[in-house]
Every structure is written in C-alpha cells, then in structure tokens.
TORKOL-4160 file (C-alpha; in steps of 0.2 Angstrom, whole numbers, padded with zeros to 4 digits, m for minus):
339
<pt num="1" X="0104" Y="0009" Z="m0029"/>
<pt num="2" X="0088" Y="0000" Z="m0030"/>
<pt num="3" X="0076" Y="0002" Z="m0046"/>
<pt num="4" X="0063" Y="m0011" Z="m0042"/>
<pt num="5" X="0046" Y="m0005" Z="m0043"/>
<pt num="6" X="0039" Y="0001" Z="m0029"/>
<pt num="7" X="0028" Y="m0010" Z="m0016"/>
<pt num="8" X="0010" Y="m0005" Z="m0009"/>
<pt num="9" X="0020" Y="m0002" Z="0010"/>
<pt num="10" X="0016" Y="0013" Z="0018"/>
<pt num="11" X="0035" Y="0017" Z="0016"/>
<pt num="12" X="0038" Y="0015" Z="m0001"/>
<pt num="13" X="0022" Y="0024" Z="m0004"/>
<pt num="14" X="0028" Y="0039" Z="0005"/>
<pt num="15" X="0041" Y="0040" Z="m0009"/>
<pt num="16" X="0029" Y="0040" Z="m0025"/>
<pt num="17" X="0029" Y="0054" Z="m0036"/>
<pt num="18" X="0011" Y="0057" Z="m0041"/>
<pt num="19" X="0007" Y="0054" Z="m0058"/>
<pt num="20" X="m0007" Y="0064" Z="m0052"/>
<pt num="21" X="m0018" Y="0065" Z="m0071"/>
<pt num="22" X="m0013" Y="0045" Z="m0072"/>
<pt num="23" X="m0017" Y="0039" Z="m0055"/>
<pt num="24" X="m0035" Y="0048" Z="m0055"/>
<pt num="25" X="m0040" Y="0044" Z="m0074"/>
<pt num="26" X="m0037" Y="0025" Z="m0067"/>
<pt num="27" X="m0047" Y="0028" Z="m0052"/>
<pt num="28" X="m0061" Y="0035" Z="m0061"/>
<pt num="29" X="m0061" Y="0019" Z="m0073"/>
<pt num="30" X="m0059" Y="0009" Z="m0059"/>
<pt num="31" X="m0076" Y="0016" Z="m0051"/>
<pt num="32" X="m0083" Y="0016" Z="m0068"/>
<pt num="33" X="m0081" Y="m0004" Z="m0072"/>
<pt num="34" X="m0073" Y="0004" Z="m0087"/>
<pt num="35" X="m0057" Y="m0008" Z="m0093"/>
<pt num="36" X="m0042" Y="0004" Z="m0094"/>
<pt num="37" X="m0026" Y="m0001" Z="m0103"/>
<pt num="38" X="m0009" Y="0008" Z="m0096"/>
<pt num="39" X="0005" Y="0009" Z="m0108"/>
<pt num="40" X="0021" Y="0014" Z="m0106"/>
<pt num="41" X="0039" Y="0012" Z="m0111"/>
<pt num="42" X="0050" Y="m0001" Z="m0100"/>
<pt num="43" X="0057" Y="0007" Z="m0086"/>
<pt num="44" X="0041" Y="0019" Z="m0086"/>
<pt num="45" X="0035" Y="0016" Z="m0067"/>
<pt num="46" X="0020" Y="0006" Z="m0074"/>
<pt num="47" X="0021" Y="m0008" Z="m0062"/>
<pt num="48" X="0024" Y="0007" Z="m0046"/>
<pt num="49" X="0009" Y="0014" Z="m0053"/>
<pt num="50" X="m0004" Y="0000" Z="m0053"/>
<pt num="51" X="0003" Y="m0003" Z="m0035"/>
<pt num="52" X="m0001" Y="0015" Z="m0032"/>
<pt num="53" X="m0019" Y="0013" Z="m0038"/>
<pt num="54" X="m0022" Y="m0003" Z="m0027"/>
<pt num="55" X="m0014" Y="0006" Z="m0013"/>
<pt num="56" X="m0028" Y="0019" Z="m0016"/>
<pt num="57" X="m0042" Y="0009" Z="m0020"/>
<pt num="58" X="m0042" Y="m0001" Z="m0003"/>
<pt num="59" X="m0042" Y="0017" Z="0006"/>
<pt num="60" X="m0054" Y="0025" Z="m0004"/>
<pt num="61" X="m0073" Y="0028" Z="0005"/>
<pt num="62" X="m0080" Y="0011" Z="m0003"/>
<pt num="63" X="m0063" Y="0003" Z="m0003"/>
<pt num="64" X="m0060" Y="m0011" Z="m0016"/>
<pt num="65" X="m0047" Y="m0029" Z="m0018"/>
<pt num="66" X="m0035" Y="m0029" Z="m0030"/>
<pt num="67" X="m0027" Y="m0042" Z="m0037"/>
<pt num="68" X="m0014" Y="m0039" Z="m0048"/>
<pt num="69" X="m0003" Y="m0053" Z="m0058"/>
<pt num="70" X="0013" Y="m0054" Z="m0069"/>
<pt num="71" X="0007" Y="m0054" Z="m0088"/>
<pt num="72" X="0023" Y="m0061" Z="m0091"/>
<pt num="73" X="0020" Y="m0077" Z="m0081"/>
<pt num="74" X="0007" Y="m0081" Z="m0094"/>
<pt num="75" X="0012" Y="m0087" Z="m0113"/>
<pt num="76" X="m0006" Y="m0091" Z="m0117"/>
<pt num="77" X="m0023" Y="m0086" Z="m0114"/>
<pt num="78" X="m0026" Y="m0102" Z="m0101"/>
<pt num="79" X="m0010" Y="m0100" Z="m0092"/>
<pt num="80" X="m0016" Y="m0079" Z="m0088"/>
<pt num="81" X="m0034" Y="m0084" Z="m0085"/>
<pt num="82" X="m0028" Y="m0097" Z="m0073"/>
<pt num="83" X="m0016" Y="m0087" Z="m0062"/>
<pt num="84" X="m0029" Y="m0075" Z="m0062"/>
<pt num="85" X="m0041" Y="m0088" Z="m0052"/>
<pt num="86" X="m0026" Y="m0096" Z="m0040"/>
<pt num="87" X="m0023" Y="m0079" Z="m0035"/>
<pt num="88" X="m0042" Y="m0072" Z="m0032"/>
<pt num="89" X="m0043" Y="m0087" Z="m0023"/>
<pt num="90" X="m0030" Y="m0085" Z="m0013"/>
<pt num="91" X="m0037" Y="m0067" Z="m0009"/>
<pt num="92" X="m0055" Y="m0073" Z="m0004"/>
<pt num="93" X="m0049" Y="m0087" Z="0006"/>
<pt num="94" X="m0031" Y="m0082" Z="0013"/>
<pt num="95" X="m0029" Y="m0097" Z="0025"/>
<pt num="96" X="m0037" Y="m0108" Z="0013"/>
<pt num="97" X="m0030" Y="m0126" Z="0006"/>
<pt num="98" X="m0022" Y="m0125" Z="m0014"/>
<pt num="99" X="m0027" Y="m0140" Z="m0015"/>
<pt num="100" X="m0045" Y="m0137" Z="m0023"/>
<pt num="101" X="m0039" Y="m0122" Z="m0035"/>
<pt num="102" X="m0024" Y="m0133" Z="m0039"/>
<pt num="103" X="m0038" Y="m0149" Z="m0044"/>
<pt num="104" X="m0048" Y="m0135" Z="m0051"/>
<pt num="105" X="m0034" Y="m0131" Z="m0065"/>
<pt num="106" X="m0029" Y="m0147" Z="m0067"/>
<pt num="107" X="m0045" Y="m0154" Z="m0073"/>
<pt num="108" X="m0044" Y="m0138" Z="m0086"/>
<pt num="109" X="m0026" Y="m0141" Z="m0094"/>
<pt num="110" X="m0024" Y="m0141" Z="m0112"/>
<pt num="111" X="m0023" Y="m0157" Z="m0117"/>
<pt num="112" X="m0011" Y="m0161" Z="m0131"/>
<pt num="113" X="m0012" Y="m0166" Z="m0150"/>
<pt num="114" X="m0027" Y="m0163" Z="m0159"/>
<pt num="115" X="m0041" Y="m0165" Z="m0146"/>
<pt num="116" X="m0032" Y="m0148" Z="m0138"/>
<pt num="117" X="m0035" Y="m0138" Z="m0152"/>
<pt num="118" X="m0052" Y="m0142" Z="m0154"/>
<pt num="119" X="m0055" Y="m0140" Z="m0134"/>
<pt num="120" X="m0046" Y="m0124" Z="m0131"/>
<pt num="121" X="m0060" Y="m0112" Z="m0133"/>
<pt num="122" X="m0071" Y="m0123" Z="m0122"/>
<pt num="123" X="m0059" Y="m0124" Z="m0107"/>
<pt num="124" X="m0055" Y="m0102" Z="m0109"/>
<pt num="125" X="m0074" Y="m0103" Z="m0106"/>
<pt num="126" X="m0072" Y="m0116" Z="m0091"/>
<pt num="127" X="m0056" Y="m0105" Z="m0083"/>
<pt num="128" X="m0068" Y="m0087" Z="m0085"/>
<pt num="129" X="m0083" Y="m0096" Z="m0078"/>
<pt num="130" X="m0072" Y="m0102" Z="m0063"/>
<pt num="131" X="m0064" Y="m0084" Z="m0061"/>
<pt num="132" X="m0081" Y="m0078" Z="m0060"/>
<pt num="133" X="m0086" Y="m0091" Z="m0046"/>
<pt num="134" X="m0071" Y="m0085" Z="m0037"/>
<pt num="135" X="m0075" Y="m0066" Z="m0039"/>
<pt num="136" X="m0095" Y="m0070" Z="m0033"/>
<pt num="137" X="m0088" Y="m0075" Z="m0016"/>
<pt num="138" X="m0083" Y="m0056" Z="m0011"/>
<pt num="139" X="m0094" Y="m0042" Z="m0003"/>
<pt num="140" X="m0086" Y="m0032" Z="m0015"/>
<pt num="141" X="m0078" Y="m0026" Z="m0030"/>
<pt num="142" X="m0060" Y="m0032" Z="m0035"/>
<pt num="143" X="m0050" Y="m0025" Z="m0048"/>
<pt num="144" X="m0039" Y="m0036" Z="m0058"/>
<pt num="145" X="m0024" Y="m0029" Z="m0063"/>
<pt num="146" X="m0012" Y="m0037" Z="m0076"/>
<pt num="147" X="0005" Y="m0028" Z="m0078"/>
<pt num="148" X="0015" Y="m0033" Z="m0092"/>
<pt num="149" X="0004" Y="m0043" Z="m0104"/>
<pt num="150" X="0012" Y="m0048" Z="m0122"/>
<pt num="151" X="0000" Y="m0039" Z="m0135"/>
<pt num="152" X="m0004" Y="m0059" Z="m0142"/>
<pt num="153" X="m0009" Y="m0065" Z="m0124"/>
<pt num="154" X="m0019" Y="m0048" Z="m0124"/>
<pt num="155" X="m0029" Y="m0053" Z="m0139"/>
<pt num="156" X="m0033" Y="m0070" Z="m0134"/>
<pt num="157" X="m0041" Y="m0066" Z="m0117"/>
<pt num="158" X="m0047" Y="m0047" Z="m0116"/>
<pt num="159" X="m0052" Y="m0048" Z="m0138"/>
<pt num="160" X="m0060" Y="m0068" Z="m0142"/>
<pt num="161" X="m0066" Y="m0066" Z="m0122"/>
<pt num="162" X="m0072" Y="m0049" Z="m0121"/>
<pt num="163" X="m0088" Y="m0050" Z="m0118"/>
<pt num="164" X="m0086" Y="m0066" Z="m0106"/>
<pt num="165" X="m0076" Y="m0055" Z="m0095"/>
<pt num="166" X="m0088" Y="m0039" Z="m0096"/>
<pt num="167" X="m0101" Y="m0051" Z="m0088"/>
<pt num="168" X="m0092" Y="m0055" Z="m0072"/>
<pt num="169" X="m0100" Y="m0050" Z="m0059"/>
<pt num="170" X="m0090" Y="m0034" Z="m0048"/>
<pt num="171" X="m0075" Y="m0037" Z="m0058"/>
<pt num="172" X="m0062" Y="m0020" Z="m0064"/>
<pt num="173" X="m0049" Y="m0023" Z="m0077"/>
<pt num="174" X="m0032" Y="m0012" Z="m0077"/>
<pt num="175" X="m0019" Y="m0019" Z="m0089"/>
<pt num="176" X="m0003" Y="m0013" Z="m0092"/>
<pt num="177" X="0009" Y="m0016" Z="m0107"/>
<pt num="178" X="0024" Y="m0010" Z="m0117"/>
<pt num="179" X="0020" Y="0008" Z="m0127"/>
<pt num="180" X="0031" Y="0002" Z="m0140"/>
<pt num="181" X="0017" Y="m0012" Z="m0144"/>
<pt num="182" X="0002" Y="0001" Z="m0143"/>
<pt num="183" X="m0003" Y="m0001" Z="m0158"/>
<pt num="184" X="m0005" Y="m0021" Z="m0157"/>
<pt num="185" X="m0014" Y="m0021" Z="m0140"/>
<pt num="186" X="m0027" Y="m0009" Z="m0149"/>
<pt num="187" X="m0032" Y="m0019" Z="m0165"/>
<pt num="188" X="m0048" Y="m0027" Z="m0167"/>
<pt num="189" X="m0055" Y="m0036" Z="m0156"/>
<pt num="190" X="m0044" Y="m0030" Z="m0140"/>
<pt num="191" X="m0050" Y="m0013" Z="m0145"/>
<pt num="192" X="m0068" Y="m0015" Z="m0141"/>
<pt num="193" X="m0064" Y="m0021" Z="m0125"/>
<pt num="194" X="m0052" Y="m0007" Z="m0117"/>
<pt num="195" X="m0063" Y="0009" Z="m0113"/>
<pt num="196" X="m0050" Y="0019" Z="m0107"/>
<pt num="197" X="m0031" Y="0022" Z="m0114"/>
<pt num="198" X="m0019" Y="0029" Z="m0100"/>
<pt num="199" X="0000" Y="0033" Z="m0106"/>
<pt num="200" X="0012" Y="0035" Z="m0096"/>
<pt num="201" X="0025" Y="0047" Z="m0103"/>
<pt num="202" X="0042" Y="0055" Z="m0097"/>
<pt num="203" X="0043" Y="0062" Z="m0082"/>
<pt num="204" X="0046" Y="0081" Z="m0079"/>
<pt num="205" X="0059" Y="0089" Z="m0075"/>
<pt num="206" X="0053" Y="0094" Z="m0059"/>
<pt num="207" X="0045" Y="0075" Z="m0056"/>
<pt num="208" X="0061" Y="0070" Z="m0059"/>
<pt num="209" X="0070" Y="0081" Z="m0047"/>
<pt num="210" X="0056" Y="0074" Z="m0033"/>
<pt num="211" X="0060" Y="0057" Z="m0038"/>
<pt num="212" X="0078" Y="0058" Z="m0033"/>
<pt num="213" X="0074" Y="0070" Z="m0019"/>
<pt num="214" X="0063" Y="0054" Z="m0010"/>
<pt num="215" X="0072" Y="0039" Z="m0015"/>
<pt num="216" X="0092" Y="0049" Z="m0016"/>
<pt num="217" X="0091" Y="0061" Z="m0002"/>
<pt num="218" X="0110" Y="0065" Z="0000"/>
<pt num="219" X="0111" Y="0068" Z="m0020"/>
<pt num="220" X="0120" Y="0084" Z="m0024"/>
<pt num="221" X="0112" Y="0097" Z="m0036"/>
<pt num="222" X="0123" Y="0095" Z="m0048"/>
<pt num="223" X="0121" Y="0077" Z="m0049"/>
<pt num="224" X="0102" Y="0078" Z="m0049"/>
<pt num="225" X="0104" Y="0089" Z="m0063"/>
<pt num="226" X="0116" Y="0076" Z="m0073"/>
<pt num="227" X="0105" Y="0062" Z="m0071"/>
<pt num="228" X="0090" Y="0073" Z="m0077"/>
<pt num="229" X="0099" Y="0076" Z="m0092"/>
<pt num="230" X="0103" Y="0058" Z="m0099"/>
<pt num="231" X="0087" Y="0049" Z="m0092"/>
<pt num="232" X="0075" Y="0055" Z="m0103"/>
<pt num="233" X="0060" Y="0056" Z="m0090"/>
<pt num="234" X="0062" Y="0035" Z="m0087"/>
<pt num="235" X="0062" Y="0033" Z="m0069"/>
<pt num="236" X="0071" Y="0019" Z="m0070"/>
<pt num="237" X="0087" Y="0025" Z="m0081"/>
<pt num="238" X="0084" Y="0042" Z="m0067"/>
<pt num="239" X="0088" Y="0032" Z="m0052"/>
<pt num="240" X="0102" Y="0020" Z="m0063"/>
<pt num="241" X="0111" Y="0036" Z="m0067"/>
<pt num="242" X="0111" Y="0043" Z="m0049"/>
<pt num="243" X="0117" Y="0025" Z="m0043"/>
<pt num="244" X="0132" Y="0029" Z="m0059"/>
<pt num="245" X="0135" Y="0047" Z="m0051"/>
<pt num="246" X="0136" Y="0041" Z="m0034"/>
<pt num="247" X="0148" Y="0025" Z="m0038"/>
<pt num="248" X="0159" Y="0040" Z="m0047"/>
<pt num="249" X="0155" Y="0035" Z="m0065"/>
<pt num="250" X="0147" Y="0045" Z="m0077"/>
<pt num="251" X="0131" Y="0041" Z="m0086"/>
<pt num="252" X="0129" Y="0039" Z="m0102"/>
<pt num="253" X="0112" Y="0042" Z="m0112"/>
<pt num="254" X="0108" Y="0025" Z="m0119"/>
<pt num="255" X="0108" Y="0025" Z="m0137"/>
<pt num="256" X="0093" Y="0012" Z="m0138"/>
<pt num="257" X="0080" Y="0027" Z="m0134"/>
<pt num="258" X="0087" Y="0037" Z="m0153"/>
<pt num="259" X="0088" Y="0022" Z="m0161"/>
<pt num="260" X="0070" Y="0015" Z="m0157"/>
<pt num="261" X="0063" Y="0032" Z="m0161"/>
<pt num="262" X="0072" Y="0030" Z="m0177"/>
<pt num="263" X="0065" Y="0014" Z="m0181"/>
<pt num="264" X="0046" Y="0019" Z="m0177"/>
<pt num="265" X="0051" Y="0033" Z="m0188"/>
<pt num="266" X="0056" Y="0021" Z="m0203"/>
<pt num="267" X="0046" Y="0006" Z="m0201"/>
<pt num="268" X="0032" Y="0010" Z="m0187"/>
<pt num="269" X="0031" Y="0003" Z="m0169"/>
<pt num="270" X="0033" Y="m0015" Z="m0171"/>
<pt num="271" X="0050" Y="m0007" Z="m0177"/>
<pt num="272" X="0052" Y="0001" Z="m0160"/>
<pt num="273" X="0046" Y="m0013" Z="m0150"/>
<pt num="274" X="0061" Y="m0025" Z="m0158"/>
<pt num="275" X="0074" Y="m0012" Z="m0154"/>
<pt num="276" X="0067" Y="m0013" Z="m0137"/>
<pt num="277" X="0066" Y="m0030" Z="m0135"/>
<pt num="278" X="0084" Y="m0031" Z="m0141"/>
<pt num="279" X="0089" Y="m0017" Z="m0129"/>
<pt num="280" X="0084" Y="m0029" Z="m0114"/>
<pt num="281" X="0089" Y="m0043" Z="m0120"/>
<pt num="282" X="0103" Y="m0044" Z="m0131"/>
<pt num="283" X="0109" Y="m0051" Z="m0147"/>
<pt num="284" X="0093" Y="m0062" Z="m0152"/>
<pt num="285" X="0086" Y="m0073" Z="m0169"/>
<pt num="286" X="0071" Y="m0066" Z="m0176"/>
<pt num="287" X="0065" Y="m0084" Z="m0174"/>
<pt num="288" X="0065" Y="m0080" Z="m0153"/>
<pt num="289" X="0049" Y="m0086" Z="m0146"/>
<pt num="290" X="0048" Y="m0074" Z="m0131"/>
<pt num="291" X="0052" Y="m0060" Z="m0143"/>
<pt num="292" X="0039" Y="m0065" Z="m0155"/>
<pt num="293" X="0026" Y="m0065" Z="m0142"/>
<pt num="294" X="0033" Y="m0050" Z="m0131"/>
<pt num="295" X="0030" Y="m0040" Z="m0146"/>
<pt num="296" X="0014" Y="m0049" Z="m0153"/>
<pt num="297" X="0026" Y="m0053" Z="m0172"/>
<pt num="298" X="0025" Y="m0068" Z="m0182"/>
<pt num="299" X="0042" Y="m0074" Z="m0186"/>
<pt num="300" X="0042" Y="m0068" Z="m0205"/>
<pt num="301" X="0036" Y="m0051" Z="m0201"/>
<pt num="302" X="0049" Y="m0048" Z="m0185"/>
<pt num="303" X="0064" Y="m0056" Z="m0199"/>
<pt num="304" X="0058" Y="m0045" Z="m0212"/>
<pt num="305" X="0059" Y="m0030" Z="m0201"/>
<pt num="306" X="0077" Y="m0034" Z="m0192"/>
<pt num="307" X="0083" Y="m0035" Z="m0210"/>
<pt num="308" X="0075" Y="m0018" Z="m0215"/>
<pt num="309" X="0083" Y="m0011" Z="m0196"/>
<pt num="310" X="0101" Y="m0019" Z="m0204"/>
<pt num="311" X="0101" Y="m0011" Z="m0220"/>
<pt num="312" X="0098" Y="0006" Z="m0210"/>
<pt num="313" X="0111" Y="0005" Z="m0199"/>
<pt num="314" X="0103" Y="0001" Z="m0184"/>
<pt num="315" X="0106" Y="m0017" Z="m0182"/>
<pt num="316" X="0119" Y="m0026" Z="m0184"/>
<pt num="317" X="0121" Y="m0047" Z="m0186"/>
<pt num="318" X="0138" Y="m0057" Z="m0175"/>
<pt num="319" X="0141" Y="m0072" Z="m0173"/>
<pt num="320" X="0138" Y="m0083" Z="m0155"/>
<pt num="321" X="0147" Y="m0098" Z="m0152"/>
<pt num="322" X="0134" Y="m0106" Z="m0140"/>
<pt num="323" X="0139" Y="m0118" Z="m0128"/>
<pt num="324" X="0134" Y="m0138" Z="m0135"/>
<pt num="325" X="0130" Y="m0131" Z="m0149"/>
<pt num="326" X="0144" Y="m0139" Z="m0166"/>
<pt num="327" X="0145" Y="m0132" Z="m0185"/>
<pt num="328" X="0143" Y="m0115" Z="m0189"/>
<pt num="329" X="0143" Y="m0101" Z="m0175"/>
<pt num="330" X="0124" Y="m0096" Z="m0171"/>
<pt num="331" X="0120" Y="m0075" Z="m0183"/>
<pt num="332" X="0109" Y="m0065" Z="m0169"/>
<pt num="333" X="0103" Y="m0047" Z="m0173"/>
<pt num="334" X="0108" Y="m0034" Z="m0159"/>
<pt num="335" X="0108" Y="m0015" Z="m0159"/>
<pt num="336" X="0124" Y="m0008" Z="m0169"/>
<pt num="337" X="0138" Y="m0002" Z="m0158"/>
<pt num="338" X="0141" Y="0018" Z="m0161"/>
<pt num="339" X="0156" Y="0021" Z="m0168"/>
C-alpha cells in the first residue's frame, strides 16, 4: 500500500480528497501576495496538499509557477535560500547549464572560523538578492512553496529576512511545518511575516471513507470502517491500516497520538513535538542535532523536558550498544512501551 504523498499527475490528482476550506484559503493568499504557513501533524497530507495548490495555481485563469522545495534539505538559512535559487533557476531556464547557479553558490558559501560569523548576514542578503534576480526573469508570478521547514531554519529566513523577502518582486510564499511546533514557527519575528495561518486537522469520517474509496477500491465496508476507527483522521496511518487489513493483520491505534496529546497537556507543545520526534525516529539523546533543530529546542530545554516526560511515565531511558562505539552502552529516551 503506497502512503507517499501524492504528485501534481493528472492521475494522482484525480484521487485527492478536497480539503476544500484549506485548498481555497491557500489560493486566496496566494492571489493576495499574502505569506501563508500550513501546519499539520506528520502524516497530515501537507505535502499532497501544496502539490494540490500548485496543480491549481498553473490551471487557474492567470496561471502561476510554483516551485516547491524540501525544508528538510536545509539545516540553515543559507542552505534553504540557496536551494530555493537552483531550483527557480532551473524553472526559468529548464534546458539551461548548472554550471552558472552552481558558481553563483559557490562564491556565496559560508566560509569557516570567525570571518563566517561575521559574514553570514551579508551573504543571506547576497542569496535573497540573487533569488530575486532569478524571480525577475518570469512573466509571471511564482509561488514558493517550502514543505517541511524546522521552526529555527524558519526564523532565520522568513523572521531576520522578512522584509527582504516581502520586496521580491511577483514572489508568493506557502510554507508548511509540523502542528506540534506551531507555537515556535509563530514567535517574534516569524510572526510578522506569515499573514495567513492554515491548519490542517483530521480528516472526517466521511473524507476518510473517500480517501480509501480512491486510492483502496476493492476495500470492504467493514474494513473501511476499521481503518476509520484506529487512524484518527491521518491520511497516512488511514491508508497504513487498510495496507494492515488487506495483509490480514489487524491495526492497532498508535499509542504516540495519547501520549503526545498528554504531554502538550503537561508540559505544552514543545512537549508534543519531542514525543513526535521520538515517534518517528526512535530512541534518541536529547543532545540529537536533527531533533534539536526539527523541533526548534536548545539542548538544555529538550533534556529538561524528556526528564519531565520520564518522570510522567511517558518516556522511558535503555541502553544501546552502538556499533564502534567501547565503555558504557549509549542511555536514549524513547516512548515507554504500554504494559
């Protein structure tokens, strides 16, 4: 059973469930130059819904480019800024050489030590002048799409930059990002610059039966039903469960989904977002550098927070022996198993 997220094809298009109320207060931000952040939980449809939008966009009236980019790729403000510009490039001149947006980046990397500290906000200007070249050289506007940014990366481009990238001439922001974090994309200064706050919440029952209904035909009533009940309105769990149902095993509801909501409760969203974070990926240090900057956490606040989850029986620490690694078996924090 396939959950990737779906494509901008005509075919996997046709098997979309509208997000009607979503999709058109995108739109309408879109066509307004009005930056728009999309937050939802993993597994939400967020990245089928952006290519939704920019299916739309380029067969509306006065069509419109998008170029949409993994936020994930990008562990810095340069590194988003710059795969921002190779791709717009590659959009206004498909059959164009990389070798000029390639010698254009390479003249702006980071150097190292001191002197990159000091010229860091100098070449973020440099990157967001050259996106702005790049955008100049359509006939018309583009919307830049960003799915998945971490809420630091977030800060240091769309809040130190925002009003570099206001200026930009025909350009439309739609970013996307992890509803656990929602209250970190949206502190100063990255507030100011998002005018428009779109969530994506659980599907409906009756969505949900349309989403099986397209992308599971030959799924009985009862196993629609089934799936319904443990999936929680995620279309991703949804279609994992009727993949479960079809293999003859029964799904299961995952227990991450109590426990995050129990640790929002207890200790507020950055709460959620670790248990999350640990959800995906396993038994992990607070000392983790993708988590850290997934969930926008310094390393004292995200240690401080896992010992508060442990002490409320929500996390557990174990032991890893890690390969190469001698002494001591490495402690990682991972959700507690239900007893």
């Amino acid at each position: 059973m396939a959950t990737q997220p779906l494509a901008r094809s005509r075919a996997d298009q046709r098997r979309f469930v509208d997000r009607t109320r979503e999709t058109n207060s995108i739109i309408r931000a879109v066509v307004a130059s009005q930056p728009a952040l999309v937050l939802g939980q993993s597994g939400s449809g967020r990245t089928s819904l952006l290519n939704h939008v920019a299916w739309l966009l380029a067969r509306q009236k006065e069509s419109r480019d998008a170029v949409m980019v993994s936020g994930e790729l990008a562990s810095n403000p340069s590194q988003l800024l710059g795969v921002l510009v190779a791709r717009v490039q590659r959009l206004a001149e498909p059959a164009g050489a990389r070798a000029r947006w390639m010698d254009d980046l390479r003249a702006l990397s980071m150097p190292d030590g001191p002197f990159g500290q000091v010229a860091q906000p100098a070449i973020l200007m440099e990157l967001v002048d050259l996106l702005g070249e790049r955008l100049a050289a359509f006939h018309r506007p583009v919307c830049l799409m960003v799915d998945g940014i971490t809420p630091t990366v977030a800060h240091g481009v769309f809040g130190s930059l925002r009003n570099e990238l206001w200026a930009l001439p025909g350009a439309a922001w739609v970013v996307s990002g992890d509803s656990a974090a929602a209250t970190l994309y949206l502190e100063p200064p990255a507030d100011a610059f998002f005018e428009r706050i779109v969530e994506l919440g659980p599907l409906t029952d009756a969505d949900a039966m349309k989403l099986l209904r397209a992308h599971v035909p030959d799924l009985v009533d009862a196993h629609i039903e089934r799936a319904i009940s443990v999936a929680n309105g995620n279309p991703r769990r949804l279609l994992r469960a009727a993949g479960d149902l079809q293999e003859g095993i029964a799904p299961v509801s995952s227990p991450a989904d109590e426990f995050a909501q129990r640790a929002t409760a207890l200790a507020g969203r950055l709460a959620g977002a670790i248990v999350g974070y640990l959800a995906a990926h396993g038994p992990t240090a607070a000392s983790n550098e993708a988590m850290l900057r997934q969930i926008g956490a310094s390393r004292q606040r995200a240690s401080q927070l896992m010992h508060e989850l442990e002490s409320a029986g929500l996390l557990e620490t174990i032991e890893l022996h890690e390969p190469g690694r001698r002494g001591r078996p490495a402690r990682r924090f991972a959700l507690r198993t239900p007893a």
